[in-house]
N, C-alpha and C positions, 0 to 999 in steps of 0.2 A: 435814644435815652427817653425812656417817661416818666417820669417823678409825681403824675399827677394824684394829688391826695398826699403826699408825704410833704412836712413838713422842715424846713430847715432854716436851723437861725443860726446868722454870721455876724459875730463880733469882732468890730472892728470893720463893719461891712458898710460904712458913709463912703468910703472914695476907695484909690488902686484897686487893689487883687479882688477886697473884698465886694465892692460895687459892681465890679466885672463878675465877679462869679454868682452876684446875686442876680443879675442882667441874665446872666446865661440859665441858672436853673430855674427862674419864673419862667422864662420864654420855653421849658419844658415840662411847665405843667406845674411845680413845686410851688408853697404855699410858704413863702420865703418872710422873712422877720429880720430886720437888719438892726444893729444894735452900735452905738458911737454914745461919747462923752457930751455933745452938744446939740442941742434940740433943733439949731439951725440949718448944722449940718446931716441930721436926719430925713430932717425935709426936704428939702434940695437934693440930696440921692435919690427918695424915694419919689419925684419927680420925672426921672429919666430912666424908673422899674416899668415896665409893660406884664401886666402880668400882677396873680395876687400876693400884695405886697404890702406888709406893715413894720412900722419905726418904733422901735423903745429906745429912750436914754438910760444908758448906766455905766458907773464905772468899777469896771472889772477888777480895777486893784483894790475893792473895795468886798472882802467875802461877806455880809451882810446885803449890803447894797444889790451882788450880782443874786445871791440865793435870791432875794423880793425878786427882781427882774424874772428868775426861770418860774417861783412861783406866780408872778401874775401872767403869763404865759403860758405856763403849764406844758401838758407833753407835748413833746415831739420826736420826729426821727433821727435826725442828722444836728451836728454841730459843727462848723465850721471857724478857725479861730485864727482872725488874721492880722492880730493886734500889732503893734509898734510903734518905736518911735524912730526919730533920726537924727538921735546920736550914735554914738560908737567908734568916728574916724581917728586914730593918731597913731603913731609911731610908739613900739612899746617904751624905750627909752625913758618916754613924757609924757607917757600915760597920762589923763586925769582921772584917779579913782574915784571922785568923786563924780564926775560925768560917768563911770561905768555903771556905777551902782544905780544912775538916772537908767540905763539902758535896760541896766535889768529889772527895775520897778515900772519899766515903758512895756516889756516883753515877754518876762522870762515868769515871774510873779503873775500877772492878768492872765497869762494862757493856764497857768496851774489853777490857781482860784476858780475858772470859768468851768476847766476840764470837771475837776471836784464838784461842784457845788451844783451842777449840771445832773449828773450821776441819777437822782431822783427821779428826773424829770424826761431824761434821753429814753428812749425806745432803745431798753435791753439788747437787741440785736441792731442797732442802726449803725451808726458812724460816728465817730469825732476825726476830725481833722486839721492837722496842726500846718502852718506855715512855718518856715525856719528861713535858712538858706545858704548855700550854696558853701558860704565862708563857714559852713561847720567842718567842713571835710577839704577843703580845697583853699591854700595859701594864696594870701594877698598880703601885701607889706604895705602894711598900715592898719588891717584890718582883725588885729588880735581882739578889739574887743567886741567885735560881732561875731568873732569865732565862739568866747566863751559864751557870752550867750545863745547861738544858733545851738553849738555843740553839747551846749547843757538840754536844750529841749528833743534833741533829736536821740541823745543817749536813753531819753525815757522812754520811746515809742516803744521798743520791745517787752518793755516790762509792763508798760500800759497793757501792752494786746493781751498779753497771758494774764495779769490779776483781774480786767475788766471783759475778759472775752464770754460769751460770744458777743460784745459790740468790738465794733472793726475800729481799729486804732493806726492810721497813717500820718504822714507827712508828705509835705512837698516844700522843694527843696530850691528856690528859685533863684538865679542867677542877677546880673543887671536887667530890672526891666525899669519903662519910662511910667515911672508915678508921682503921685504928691511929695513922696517920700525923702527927693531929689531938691523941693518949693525952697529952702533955705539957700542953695546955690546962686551966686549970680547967673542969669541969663546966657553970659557970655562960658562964663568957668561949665556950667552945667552941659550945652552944645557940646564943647571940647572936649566936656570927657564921658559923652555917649559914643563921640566918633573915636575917642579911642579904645574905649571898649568895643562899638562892633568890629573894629580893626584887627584886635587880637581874640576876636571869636570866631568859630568855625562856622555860623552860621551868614557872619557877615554883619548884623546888624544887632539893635538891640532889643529886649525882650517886652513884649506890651503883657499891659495885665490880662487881656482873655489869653494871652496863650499859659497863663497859671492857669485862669479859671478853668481852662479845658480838663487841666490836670485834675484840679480838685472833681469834678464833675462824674470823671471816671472813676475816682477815689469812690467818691458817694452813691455811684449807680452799678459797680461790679462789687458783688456781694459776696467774691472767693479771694480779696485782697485784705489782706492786716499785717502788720508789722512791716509794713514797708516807707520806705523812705524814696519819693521818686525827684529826683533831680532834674529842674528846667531851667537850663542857666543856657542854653546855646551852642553845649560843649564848651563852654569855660573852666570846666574841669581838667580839660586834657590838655590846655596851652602849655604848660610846663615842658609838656613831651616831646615840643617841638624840638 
């Protein structure tokens, strides 16, 4: 993979997937732009980039706010959008709609405002690429309201590719992996239920963020992929089957 000279900026890219995959495509040449809600945590990421690397603050759920962000930026190639939050757990029964609609103003809103508002500024034939996960397509109990939000973003990749093509329009689609994402957990609760997720994964353990970033990478460097949806969950897809 050479990226060198192409430019790419990951929102939502201060820590997980997205720090990892800004780590992985600087170290391949790429001219990388990471972009987070807080200044502190800007810095502190782009501490541990090797490689040409710069931090904007903005917030995505904000369409004025993120247009300034791509205009003082200006072009580039690639977009990379790995925003969220973490909420979303309950039994539907007890839902709290009011925590859903948290989740969707955390994920589902910042990746569309970002996609749009980008448009301008993306390299016509480059990339976008979306993070989802796994719970769009694949049952958990407990997990309906990250279904509706993962499944609401990944229903749109298709129609992205075709209205906005020729830029490449993907996803990836990630299973349990160990990120900030999990920090609300206790300690002890949080261990417990990594090992029972690698327990019931066919790979055996659980998913670190470069093995997203790998994914995305490929996304952004194979130039014959669009409208795809690629799933890195470990085969936690197929446990049901057992």
């Amino acid at each position: 993979m050479n990226l060198n000279n192409q430019r790419v900026v990951i929102i939502g890219g201060t820590s997980g997937i997205g720090l990892a995959t800004a780590r992985m495509l600087a170290s391949a040449g790429a001219q990388v732009v990471i972009a987070g809600r807080a200044q502190e945590k800007v810095t502190q990421a782009l501490a541990t980039i090797e490689g040409a690397a710069t931090g904007e603050v903005v917030d995505a759920t904000s369409s004025e706010e993120t247009t300034a962000f791509f205009r003082r930026i200006g072009s580039f190639d690639h977009l990379v959008l790995t925003l969220a939050g973490n909420e979303g757990m309950g039994e539907f029964r007890t839902l709290d709609f009011d925590m859903l609609h948290r989740v969707f103003e955390a994920k589902f809103w910042p990746q569309l405002i970002a996609a749009q508002t980008s448009l301008d500024f993306l390299r016509k034939d480059g990339s976008l690429t979306i993070v989802s996960a796994v719970t769009a397509h694949t049952a958990f109990a407990g997990a309906s309201g990250f279904a509706a939000v993962n499944g609401a973003l990944e229903a749109m990749i298709p129609t992205l590719a075709l209205e906005l093509q020729p830029l490449r329009v993907n996803a990836v689609s990630p299973g349990g992996i160990a990120t900030p994402f999990w920090r609300d957990l206790p300690d002890d609760l949080r261990e417990a239920f990594f090992a029972q997720s690698a327990a019931i994964t066919p790979v055996k353990r659980v998913g670190r963020a470069e093995d997203v970033a790998q994914v995305i990478a490929m996304l952004i460097d194979n130039g014959f992929m669009t409208s795809t949806i690629i799933d890195c969950d470990g085969g936690a897809r197929i446990r049901s089957s057992w």
